[in-house]
N, C-alpha and C positions, 0 to 999 in steps of 0.2 A: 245433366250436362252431356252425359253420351248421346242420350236422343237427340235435343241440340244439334252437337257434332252430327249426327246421322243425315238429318235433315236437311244439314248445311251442306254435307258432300253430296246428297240426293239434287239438291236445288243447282249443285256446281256443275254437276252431271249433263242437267236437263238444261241451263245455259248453254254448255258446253254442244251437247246435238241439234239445240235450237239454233244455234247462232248460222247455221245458210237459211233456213225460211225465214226467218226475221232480215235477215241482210235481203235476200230477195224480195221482200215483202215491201224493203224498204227504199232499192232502188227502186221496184216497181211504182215509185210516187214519186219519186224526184226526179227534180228538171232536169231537160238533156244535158243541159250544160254543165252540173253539178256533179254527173256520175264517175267521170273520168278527173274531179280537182283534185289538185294536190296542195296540200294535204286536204283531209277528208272533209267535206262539208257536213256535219254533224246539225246544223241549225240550217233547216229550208221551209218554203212554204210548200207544204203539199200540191200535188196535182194528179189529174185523171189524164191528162193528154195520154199516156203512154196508153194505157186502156184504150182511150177515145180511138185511137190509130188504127192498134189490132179488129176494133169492132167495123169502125167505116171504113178504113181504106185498106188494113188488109182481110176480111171479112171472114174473122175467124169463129163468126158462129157456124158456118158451116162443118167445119171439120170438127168443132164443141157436137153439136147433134150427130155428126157419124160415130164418135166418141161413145158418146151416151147409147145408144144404140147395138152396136159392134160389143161394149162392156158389160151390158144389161143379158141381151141376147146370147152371147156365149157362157156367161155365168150360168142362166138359167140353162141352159147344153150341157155343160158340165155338170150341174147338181140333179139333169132326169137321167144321165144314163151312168155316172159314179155311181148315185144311190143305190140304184137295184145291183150294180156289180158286187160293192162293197158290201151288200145284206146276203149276198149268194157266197163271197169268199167268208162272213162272219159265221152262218147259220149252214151250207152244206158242208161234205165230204167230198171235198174236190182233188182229183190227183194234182200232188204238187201246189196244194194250196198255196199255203204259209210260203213259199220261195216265189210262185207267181206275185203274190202281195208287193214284193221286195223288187221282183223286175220289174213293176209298172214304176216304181221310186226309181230306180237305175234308170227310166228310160226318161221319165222327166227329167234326168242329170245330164242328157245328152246335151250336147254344144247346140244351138238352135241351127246355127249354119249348116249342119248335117241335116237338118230336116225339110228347111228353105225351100232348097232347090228341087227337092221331089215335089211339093208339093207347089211350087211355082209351074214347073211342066204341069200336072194333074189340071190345074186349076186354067191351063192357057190353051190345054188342047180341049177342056169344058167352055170355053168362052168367060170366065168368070175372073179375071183377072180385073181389078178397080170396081169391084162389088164391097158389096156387104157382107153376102153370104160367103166370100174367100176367107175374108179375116174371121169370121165368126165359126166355120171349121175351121181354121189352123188353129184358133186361140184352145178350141174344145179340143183338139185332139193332142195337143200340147200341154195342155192344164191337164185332162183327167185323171190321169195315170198318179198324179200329186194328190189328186182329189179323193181316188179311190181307196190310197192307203192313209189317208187324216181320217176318212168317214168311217171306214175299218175300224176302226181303233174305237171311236166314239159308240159302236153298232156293238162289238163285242164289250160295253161295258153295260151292256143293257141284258139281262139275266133271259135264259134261251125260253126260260119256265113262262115267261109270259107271253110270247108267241103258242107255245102247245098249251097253255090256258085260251087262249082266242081262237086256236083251231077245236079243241074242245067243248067250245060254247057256239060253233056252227061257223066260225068267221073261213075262209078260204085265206090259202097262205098268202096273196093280195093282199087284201082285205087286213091280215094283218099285221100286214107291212108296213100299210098306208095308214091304219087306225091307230095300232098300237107303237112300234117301234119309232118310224118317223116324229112325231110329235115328244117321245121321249128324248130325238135326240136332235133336238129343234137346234139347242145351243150349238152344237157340231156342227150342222148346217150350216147355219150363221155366219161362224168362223170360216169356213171354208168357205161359202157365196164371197166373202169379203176378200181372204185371199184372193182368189179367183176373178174377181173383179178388179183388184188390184194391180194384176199383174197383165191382164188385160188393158186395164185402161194405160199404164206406162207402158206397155210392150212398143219396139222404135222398128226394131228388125224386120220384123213381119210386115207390118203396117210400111217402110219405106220400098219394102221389094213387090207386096202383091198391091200398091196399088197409083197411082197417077194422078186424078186429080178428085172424082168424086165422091171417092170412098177414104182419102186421105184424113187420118186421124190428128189429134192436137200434137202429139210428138212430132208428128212428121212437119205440120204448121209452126211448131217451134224452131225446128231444124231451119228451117228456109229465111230465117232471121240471121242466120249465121251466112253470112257472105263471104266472097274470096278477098274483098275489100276492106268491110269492118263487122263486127257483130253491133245490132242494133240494141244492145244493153235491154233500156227500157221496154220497149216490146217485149223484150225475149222474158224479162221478169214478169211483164205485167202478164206474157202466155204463162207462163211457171205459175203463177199466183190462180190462175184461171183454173189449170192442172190440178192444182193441190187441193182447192174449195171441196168439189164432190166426194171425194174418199174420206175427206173430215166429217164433210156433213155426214156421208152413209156411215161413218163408222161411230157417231155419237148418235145416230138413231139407234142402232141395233146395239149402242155398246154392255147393256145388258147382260144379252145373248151371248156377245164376244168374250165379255170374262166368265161368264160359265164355259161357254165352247173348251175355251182355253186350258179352265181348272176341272174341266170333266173328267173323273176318275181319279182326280190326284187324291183323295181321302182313301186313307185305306182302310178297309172296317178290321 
């Protein structure tokens, strides 16, 4: 009976967080004229229009491929130059290590609008302002700092004895970095590419300030459905709906990885 009970508040729970993707999921089908009835149209016939709209007439594969792109690319940014930080703070003797670790965390807490504007100047007097490559360092130099101290953490749970076993067998501290430790701590990785992607792929701030029109991401193509007039409901869900697909899908490819990632080191011997 207690399991039961357990179960039953687990499922009331997971109602309960679900209930905006499901409501979004749901105007995103229903006809225009349904979304704003009163009382609630609970019985309608499906439809794609609101999809159809965002694809032909507001042409938001565009800003989908800057998306994909912009999130792919800065993750992968973040996870080559975390890694070797985070194996240099686990495995040297660094003045002020351990308190360095903590301010890269403190700096990721920073309010982002403190960061903006430096780097909107940086980026305007380069000419790269409504690029790719703008959003893709802000997002890396934003994310890493988060990145460097999750992968810390996963790096020091991996015993120092097998690095000075692979330098002992000929391998170069490279070598086994990249042979040995890396592949140990794949699951860490994981977790953190997905954060990291994450927060990338929703990030609005960045993406509405450094760029205009051809680098503009799906947040931003969301945003423009919000008029001073009305908000166009179904669009705006069926873009949410569009937003939500790729971080599900990546996150049941790798989810594996992800619940290791997660419970790596939580055993205690």
């Amino acid at each position: 009976m207690k399991t039961f009970a357990k179960y039953l508040a687990l499922l009331a729970v997971m109602a309960f967080l679900l209930t905006p993707i499901i409501w979004t999921i749901i105007t995103a089908i229903k006809p225009t004229e349904l979304i704003s009835a009163h009382p609630i149209a609970w019985l309608f016939r499906p439809t794609l229009d609101h999809f159809r709209v965002i694809f032909v007439e507001d042409n938001i594969l565009g800003p989908l491929i800057n998306s994909t792109i912009i999130a792919t690319l800065s993750t992968v940014g973040v996870l080559l130059t975390a890694a070797p930080a985070s194996y240099a703070l686990s495995r040297f003797r660094i003045p002020f290590g351990s308190r360095l670790a903590y301010y890269f965390l403190s700096a990721r807490m920073a309010p982002p609008v403190t960061v903006v504007l430096p780097l909107f100047l940086i980026f305007r007097n380069l000419n790269l302002i409504d690029t790719h490559a703008a959003l893709v360092a802000a997002y890396v130099t934003v994310n890493m700092p988060f990145a460097i101290w999750m992968i810390k953490g996963f790096f020091d749970e991996i015993p120092k004895e097998l690095d000075e076993a692979a330098l002992l067998d000929g391998c170069s501290r490279f070598h086994a970095f990249v042979r040995i430790v890396l592949p140990l701590a794949a699951p860490g990785l994981a977790a953190t590419a997905i954060i990291s992607f994450i927060f990338s792929w929703n990030e609005f701030l960045f993406a509405i300030l450094l760029t205009n029109f051809h680098a503009r991401t799906l947040p931003v193509a969301a945003s423009a459905l919000m008029t001073d007039r009305m908000v166009l409901w179904g669009e705006l869900c069926a873009t949410a709906v569009i937003i939500y697909l790729p971080v599900v899908l990546f996150a049941l490819l790798v989810r594996k990885y992800l619940i290791k990632g997660f419970t790596f080191g939580a055993v205690v011997q």
